[in-house]
OpenMM code with the backbone's topology and positions (N, CA, C; nanometers):
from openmm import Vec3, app, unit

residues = "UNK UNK UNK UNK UNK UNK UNK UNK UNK UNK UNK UNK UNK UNK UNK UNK UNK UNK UNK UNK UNK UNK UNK UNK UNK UNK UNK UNK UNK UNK UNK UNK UNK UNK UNK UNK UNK UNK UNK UNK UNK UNK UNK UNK UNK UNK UNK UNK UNK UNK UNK UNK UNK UNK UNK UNK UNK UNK UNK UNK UNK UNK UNK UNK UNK UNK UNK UNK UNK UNK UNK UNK UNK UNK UNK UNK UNK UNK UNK UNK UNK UNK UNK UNK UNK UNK UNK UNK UNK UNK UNK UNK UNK UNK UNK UNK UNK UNK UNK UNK UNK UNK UNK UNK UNK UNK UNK UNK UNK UNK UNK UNK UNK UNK UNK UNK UNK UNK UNK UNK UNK UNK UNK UNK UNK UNK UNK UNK UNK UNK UNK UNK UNK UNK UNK UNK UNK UNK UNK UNK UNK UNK UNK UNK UNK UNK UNK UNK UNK UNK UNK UNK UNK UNK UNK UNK UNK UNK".split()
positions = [
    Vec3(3.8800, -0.9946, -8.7675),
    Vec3(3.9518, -1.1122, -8.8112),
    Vec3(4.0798, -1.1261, -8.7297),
    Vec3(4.1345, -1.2543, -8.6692),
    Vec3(4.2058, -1.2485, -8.5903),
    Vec3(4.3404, -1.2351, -8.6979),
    Vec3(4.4624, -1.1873, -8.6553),
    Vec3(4.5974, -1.2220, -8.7667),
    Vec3(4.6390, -1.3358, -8.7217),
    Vec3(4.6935, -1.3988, -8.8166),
    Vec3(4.7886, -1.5180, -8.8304),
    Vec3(4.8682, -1.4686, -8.8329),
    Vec3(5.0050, -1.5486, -8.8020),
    Vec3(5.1239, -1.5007, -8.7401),
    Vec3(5.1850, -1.5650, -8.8519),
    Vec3(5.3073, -1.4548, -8.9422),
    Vec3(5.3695, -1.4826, -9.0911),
    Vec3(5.4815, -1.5054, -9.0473),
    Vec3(5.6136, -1.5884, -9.0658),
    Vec3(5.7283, -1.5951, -9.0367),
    Vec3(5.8201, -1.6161, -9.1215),
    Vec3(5.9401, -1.6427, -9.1294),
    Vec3(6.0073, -1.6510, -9.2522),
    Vec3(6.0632, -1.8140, -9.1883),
    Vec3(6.0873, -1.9072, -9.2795),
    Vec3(6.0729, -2.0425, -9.2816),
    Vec3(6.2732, -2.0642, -9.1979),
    Vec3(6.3070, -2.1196, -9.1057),
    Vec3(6.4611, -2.1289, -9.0550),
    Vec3(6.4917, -2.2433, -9.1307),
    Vec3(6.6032, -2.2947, -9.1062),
    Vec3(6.6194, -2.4092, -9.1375),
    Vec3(6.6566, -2.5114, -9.0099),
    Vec3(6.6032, -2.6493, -9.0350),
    Vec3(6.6093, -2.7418, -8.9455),
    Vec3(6.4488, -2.6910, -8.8556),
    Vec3(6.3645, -2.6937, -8.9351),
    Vec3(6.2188, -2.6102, -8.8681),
    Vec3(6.0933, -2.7287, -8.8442),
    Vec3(6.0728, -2.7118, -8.7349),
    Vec3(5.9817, -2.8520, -8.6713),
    Vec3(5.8620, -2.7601, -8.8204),
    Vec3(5.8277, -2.6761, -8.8575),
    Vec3(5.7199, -2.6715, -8.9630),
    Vec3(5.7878, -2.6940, -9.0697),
    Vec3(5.8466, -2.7790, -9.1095),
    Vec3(5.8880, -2.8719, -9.2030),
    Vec3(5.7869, -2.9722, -9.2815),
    Vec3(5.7668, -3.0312, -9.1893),
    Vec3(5.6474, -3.1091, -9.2006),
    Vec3(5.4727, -3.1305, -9.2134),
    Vec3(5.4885, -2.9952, -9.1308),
    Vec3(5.3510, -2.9106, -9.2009),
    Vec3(5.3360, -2.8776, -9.3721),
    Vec3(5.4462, -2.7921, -9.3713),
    Vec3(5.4442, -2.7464, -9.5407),
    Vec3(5.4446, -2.8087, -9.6253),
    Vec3(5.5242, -2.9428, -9.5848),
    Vec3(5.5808, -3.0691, -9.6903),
    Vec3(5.4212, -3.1108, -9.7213),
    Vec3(5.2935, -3.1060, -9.5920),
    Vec3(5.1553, -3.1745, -9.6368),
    Vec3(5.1123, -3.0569, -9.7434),
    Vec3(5.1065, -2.8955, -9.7126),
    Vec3(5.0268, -2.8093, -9.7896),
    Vec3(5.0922, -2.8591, -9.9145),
    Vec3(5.2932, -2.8208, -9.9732),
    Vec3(5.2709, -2.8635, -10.0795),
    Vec3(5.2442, -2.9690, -10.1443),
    Vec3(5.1842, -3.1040, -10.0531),
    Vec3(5.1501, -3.2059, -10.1391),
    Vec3(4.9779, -3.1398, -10.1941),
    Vec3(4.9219, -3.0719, -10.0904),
    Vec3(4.7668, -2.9942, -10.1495),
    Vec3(4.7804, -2.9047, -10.2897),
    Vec3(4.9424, -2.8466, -10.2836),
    Vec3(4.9569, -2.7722, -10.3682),
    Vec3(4.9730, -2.8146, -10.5088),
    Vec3(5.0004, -2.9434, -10.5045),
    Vec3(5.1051, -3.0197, -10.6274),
    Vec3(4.9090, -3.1063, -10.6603),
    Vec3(4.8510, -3.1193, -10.5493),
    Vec3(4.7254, -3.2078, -10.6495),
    Vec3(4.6283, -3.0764, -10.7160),
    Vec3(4.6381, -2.9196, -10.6082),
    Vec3(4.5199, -2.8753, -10.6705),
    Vec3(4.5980, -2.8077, -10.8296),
    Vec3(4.7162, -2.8442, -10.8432),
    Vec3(4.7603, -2.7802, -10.9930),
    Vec3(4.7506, -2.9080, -11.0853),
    Vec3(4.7774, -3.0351, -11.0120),
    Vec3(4.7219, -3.1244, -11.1032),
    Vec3(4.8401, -3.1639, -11.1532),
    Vec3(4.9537, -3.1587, -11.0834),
    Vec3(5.0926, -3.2256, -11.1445),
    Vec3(5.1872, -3.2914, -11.0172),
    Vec3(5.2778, -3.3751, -11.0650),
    Vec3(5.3053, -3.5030, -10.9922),
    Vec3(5.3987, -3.4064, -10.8601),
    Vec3(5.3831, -3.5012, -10.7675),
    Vec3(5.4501, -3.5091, -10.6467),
    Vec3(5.5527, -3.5830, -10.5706),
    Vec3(5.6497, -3.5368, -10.5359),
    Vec3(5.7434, -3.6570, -10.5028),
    Vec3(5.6325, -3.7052, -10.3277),
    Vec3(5.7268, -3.8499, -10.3240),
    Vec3(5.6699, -3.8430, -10.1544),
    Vec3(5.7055, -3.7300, -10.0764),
    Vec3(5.6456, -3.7029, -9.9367),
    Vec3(5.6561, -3.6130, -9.8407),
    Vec3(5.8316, -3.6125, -9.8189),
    Vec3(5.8678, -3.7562, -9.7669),
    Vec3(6.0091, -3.7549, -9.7320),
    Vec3(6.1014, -3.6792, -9.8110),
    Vec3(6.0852, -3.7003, -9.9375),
    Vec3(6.1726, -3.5971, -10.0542),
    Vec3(6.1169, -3.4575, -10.0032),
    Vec3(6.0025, -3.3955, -10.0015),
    Vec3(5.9660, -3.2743, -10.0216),
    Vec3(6.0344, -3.2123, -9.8600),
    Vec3(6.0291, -3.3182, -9.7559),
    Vec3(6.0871, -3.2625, -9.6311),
    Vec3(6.2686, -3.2259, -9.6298),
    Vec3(6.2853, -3.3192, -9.7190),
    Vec3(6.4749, -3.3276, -9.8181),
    Vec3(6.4676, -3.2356, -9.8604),
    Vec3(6.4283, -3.1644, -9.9242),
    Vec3(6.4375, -3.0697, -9.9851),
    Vec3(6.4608, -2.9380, -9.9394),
    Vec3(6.3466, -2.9325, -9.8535),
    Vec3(6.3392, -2.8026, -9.7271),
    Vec3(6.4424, -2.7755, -9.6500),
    Vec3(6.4642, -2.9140, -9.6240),
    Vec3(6.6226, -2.9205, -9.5705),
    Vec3(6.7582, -2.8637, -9.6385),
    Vec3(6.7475, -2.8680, -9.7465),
    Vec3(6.8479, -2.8577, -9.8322),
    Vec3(6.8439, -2.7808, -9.9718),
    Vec3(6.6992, -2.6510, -9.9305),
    Vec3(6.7001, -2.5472, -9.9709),
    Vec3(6.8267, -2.4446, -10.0419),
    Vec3(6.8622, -2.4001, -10.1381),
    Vec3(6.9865, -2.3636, -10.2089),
    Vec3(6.9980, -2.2194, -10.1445),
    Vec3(7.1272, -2.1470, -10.1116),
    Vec3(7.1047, -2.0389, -10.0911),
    Vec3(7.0456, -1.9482, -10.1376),
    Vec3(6.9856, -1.8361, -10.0733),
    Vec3(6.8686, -1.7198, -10.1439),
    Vec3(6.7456, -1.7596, -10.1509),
    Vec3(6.7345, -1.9015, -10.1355),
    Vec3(6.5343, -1.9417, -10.1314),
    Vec3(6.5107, -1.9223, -10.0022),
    Vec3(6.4107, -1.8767, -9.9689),
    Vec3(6.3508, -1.8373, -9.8948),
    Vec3(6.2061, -1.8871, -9.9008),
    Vec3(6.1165, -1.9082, -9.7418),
    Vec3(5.9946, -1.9200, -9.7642),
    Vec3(5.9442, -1.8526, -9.6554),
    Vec3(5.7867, -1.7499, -9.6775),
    Vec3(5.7436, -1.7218, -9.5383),
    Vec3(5.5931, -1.8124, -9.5392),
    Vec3(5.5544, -1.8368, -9.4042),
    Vec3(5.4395, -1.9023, -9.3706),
    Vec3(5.3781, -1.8505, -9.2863),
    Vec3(5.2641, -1.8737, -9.2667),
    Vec3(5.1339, -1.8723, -9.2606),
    Vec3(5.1245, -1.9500, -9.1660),
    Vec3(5.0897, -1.9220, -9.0067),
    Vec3(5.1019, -2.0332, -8.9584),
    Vec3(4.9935, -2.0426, -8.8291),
    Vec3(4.9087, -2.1330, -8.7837),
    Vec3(4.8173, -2.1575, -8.6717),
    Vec3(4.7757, -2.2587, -8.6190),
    Vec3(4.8101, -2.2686, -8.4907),
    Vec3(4.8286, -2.3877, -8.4164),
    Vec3(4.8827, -2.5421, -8.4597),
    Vec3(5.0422, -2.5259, -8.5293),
    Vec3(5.1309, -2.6011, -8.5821),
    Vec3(5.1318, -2.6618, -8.7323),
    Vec3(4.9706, -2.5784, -8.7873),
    Vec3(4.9037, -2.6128, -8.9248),
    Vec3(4.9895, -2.5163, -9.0099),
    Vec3(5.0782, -2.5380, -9.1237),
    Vec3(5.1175, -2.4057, -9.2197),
    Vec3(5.0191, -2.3919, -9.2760),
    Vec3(4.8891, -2.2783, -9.3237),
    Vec3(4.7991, -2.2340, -9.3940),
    Vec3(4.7988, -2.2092, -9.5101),
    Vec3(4.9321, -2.1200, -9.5066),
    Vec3(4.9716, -2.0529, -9.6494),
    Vec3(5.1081, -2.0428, -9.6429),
    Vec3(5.1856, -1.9682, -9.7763),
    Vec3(5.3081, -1.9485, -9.7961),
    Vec3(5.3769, -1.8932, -9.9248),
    Vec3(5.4612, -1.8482, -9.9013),
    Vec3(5.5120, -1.7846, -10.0116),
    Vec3(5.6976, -1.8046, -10.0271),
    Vec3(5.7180, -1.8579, -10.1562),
    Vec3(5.8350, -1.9028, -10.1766),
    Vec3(5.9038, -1.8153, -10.2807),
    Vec3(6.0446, -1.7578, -10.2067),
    Vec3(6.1166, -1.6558, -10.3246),
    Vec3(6.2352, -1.6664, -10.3207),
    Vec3(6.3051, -1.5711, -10.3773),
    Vec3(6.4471, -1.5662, -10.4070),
    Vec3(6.4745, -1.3976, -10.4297),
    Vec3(6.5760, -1.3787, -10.3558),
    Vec3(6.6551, -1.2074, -10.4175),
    Vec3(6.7070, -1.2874, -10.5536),
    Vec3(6.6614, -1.1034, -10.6708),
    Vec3(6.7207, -1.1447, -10.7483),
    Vec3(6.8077, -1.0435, -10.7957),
    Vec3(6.8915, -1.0083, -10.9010),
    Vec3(6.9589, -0.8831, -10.9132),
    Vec3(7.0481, -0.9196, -11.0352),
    Vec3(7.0551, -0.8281, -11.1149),
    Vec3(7.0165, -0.6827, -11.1284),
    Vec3(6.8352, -0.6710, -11.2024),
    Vec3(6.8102, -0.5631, -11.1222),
    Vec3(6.6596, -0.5486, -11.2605),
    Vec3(6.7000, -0.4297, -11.3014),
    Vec3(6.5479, -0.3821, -11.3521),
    Vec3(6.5673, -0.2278, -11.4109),
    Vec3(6.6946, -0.1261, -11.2960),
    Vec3(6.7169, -0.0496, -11.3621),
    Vec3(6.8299, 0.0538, -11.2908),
    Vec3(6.9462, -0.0587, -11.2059),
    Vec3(6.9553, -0.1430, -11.2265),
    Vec3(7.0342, -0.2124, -11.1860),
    Vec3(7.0113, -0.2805, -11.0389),
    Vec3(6.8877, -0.2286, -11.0238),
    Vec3(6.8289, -0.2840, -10.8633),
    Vec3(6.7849, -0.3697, -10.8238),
    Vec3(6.8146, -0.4569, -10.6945),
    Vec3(6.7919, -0.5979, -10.6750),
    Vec3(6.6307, -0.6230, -10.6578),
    Vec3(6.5974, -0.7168, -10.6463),
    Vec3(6.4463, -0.7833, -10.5994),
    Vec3(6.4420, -0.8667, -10.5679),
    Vec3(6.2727, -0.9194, -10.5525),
    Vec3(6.2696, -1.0300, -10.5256),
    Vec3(6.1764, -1.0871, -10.6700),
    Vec3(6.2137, -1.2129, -10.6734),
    Vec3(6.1321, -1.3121, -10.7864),
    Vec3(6.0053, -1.4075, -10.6559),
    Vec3(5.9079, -1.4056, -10.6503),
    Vec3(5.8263, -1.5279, -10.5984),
    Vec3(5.8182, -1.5742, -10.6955),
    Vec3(5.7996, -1.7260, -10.6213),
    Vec3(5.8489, -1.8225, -10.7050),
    Vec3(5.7264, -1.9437, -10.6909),
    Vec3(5.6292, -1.9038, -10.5463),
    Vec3(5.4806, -1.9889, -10.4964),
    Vec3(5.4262, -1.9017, -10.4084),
    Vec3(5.3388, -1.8723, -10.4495),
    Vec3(5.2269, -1.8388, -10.3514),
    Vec3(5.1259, -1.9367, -10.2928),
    Vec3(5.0820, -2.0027, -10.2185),
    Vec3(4.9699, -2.0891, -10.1928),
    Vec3(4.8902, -2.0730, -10.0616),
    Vec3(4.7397, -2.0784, -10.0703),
    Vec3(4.6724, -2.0555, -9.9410),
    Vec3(4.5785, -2.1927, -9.9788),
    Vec3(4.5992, -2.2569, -9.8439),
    Vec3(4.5010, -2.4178, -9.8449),
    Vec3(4.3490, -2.4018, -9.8541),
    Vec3(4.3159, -2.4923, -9.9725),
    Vec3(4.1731, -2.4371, -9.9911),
    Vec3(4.0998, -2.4389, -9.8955),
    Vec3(4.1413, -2.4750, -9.7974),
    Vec3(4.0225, -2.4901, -9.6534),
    Vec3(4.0339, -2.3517, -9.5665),
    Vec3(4.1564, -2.2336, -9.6472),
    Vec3(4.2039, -2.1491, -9.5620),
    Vec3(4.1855, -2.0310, -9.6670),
    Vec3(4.1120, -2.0596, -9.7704),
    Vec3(4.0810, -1.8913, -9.8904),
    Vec3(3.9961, -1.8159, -9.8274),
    Vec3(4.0193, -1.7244, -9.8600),
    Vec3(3.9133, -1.6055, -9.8490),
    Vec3(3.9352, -1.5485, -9.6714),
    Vec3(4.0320, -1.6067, -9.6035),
    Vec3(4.0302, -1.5379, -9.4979),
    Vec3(4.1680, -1.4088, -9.4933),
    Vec3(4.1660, -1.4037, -9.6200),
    Vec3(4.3045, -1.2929, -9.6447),
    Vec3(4.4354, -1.3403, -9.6278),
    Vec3(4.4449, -1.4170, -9.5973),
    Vec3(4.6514, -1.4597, -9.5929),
    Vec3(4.6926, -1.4926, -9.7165),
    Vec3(4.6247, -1.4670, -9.8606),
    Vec3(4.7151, -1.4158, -9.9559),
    Vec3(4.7628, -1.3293, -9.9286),
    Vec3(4.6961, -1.2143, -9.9421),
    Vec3(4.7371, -1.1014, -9.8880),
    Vec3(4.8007, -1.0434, -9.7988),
    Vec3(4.7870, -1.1238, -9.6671),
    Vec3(4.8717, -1.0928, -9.5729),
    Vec3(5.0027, -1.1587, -9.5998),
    Vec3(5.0823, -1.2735, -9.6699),
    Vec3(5.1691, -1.3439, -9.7325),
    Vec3(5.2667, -1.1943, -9.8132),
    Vec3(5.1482, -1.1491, -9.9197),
    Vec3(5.2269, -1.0768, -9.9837),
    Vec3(5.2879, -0.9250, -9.9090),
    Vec3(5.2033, -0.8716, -9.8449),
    Vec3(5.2217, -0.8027, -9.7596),
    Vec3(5.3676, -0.7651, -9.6677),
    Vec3(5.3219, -0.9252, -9.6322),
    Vec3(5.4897, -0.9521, -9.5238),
    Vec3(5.6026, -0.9498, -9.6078),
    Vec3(5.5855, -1.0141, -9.7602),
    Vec3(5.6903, -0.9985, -9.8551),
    Vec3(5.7351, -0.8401, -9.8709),
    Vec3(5.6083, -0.7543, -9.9012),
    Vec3(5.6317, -0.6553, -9.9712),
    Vec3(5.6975, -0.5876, -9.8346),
    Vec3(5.7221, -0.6173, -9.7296),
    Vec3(5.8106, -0.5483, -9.6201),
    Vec3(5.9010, -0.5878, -9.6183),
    Vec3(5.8920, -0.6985, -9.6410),
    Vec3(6.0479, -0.7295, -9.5942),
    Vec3(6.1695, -0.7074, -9.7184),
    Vec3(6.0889, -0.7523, -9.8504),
    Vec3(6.1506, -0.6007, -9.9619),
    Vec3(6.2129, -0.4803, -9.8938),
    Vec3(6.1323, -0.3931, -9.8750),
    Vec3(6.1255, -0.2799, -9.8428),
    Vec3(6.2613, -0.2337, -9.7359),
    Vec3(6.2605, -0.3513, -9.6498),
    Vec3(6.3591, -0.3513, -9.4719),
    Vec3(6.4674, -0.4018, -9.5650),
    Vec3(6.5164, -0.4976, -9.6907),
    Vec3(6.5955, -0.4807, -9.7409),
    Vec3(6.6685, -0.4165, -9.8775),
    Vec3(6.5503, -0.3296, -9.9028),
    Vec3(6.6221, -0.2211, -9.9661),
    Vec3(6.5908, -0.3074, -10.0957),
    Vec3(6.5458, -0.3452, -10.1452),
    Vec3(6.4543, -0.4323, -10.2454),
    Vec3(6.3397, -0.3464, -10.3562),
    Vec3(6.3914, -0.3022, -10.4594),
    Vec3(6.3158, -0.2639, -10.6004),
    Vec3(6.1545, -0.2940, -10.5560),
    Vec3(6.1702, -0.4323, -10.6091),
    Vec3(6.0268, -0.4611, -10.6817),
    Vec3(6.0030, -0.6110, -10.6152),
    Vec3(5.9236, -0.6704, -10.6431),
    Vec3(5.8766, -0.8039, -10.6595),
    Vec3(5.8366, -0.8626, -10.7747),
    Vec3(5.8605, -0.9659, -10.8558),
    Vec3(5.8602, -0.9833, -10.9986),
    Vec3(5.7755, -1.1485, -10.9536),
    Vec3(5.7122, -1.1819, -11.0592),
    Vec3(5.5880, -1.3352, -11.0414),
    Vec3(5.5282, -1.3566, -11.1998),
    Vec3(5.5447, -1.5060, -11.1496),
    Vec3(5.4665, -1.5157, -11.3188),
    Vec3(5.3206, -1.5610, -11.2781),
    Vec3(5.2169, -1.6029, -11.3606),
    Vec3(5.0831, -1.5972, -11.3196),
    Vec3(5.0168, -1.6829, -11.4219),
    Vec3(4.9457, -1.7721, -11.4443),
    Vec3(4.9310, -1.8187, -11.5820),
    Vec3(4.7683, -1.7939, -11.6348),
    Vec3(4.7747, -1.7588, -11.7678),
    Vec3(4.7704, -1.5943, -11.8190),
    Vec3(4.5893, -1.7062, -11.8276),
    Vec3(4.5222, -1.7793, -11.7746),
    Vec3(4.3653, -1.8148, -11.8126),
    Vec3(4.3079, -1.8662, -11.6295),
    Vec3(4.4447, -1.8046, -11.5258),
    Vec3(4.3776, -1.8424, -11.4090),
    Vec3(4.3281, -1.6668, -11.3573),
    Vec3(4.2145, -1.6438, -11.3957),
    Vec3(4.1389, -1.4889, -11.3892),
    Vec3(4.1434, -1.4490, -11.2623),
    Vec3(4.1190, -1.5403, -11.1887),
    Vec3(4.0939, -1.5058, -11.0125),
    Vec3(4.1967, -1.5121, -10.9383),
    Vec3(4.3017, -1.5449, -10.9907),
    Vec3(4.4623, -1.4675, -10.9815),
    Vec3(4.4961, -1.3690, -11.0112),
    Vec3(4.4801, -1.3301, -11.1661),
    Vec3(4.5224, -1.2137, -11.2257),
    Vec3(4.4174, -1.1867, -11.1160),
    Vec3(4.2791, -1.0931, -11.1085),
    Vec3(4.2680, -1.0103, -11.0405),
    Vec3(4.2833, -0.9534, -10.8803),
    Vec3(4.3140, -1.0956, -10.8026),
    Vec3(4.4011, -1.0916, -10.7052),
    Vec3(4.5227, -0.9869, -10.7110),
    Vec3(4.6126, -1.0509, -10.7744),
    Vec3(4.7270, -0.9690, -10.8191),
    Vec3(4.6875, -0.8564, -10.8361),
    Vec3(4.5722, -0.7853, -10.9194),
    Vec3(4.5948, -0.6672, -10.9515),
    Vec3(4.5221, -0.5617, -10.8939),
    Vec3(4.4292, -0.6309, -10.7736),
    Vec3(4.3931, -0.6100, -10.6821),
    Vec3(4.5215, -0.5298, -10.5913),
    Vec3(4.5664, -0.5458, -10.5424),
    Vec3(4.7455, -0.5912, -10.4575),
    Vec3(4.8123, -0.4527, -10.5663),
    Vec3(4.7767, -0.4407, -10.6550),
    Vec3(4.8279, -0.3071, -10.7090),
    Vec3(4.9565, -0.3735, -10.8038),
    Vec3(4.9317, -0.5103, -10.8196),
    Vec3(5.0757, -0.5758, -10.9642),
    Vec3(5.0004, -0.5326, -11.1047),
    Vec3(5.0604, -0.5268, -11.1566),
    Vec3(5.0939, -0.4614, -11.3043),
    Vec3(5.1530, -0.5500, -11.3756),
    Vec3(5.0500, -0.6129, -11.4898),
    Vec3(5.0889, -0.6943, -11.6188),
    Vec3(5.1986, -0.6130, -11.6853),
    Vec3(5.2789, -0.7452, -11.7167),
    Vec3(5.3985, -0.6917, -11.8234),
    Vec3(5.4166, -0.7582, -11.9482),
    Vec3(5.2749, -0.7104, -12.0123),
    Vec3(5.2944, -0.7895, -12.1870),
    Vec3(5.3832, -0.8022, -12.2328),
    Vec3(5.5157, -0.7034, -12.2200),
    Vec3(5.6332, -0.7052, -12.3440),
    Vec3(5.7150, -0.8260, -12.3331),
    Vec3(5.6754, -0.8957, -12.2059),
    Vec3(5.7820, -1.0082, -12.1425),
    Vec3(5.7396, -1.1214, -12.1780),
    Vec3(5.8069, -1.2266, -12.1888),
    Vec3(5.8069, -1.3570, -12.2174),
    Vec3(5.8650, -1.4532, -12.1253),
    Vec3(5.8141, -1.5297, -12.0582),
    Vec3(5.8579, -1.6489, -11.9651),
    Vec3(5.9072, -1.7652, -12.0219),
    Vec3(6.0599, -1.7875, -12.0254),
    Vec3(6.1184, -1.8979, -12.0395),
    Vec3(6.1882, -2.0146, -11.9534),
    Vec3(6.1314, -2.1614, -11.9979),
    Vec3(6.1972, -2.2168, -11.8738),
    Vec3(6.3287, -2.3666, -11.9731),
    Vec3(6.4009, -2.4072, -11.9529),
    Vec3(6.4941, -2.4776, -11.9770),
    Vec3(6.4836, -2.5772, -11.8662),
    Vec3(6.4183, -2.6924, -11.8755),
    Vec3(6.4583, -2.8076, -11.7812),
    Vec3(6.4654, -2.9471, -11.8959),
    Vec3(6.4703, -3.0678, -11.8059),
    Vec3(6.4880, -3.2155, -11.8411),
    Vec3(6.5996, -3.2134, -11.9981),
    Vec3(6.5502, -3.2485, -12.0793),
    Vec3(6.6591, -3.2931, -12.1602),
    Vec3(6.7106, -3.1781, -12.1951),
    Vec3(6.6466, -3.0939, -12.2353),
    Vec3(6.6585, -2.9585, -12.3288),
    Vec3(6.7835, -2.8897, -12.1929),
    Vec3(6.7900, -2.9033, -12.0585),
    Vec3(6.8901, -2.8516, -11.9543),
    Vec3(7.0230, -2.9431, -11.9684),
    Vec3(6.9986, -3.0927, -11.9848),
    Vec3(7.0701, -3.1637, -12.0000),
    Vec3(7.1799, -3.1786, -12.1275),
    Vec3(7.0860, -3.1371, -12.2782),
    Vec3(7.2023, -3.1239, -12.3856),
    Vec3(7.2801, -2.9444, -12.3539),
    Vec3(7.2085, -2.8920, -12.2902),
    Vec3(7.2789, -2.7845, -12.2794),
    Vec3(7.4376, -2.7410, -12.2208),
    Vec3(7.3855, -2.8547, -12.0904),
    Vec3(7.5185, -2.8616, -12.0043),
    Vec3(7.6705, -2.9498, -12.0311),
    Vec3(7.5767, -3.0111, -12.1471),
    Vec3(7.6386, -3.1083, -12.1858),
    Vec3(7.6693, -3.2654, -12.1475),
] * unit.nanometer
topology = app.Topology()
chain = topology.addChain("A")
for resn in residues:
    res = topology.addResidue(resn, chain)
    for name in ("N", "CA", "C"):
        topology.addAtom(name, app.Element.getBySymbol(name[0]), res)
């Protein structure tokens, strides 16, 4: 199998516009709304500090990708990383660049002195979970995933 070449996403990146198409693939195969491309290319642009993305990349096509953030403190007080997207284009499964995605993550953890990797997964997509646990991740029943957006963020802030 030949490797695809994984990179970590710069900013101001002519594959801008590549990714902006995968996540529009990404946003129909989950089945929830999409802004236009132009926003999603805004965005990339104007990424918040600590996000990060690496890609997947062959002959100017992004394939796959993986979107994270350092996070800190976890257990023992040690930093990580949170992914935050994983995605491989359905025209591009099964040739391993999940894996090779997570891979490049789990090094570059590693080169920065990085705990763990932490991901949520949603708990009736099976051929994820065993992906994941394939990859050697470890369910964490005791935990609970909470999210705070739209109004419920809005009376909060006041």
């Amino acid at each position: 199998m030949q490797v695809t070449p994984i990179r970590l996403l710069q900013t101001n990146n002519a594959a801008f516009l590549a990714l902006a198409t995968l996540m529009e693939e990404m946003q129909a195969h989950y089945r929830v709304a999409c802004p236009p491309r132009a926003e999603i290319v805004a965005g990339l642009e104007a990424m918040p500090p600590g996000a990060e993305i690496l890609v997947a990349e062959e002959h100017r096509s992004v394939l796959g990708f993986a979107a994270f953030s350092a996070i800190y403190p976890g257990p023992g007080l040690k930093p990580g990383i949170f992914l935050k997207e994983l995605y491989v284009g359905g025209s591009q499964r099964g040739r391993g660049l999940g894996r090779a995605l997570m891979q490049k993550l789990a090094s570059l953890a590693r080169e920065r002195g990085l705990a763990r990797i932490d991901w949520t997964v949603e708990a009736e997509n099976t051929r994820l979970l065993s992906f994941y646990e394939e990859l050697g991740g470890t369910r964490k029943t005791d935990k609970l995933f909470f999210r705070l957006d739209g109004d419920a963020l809005a009376r909060l802030a006041g």
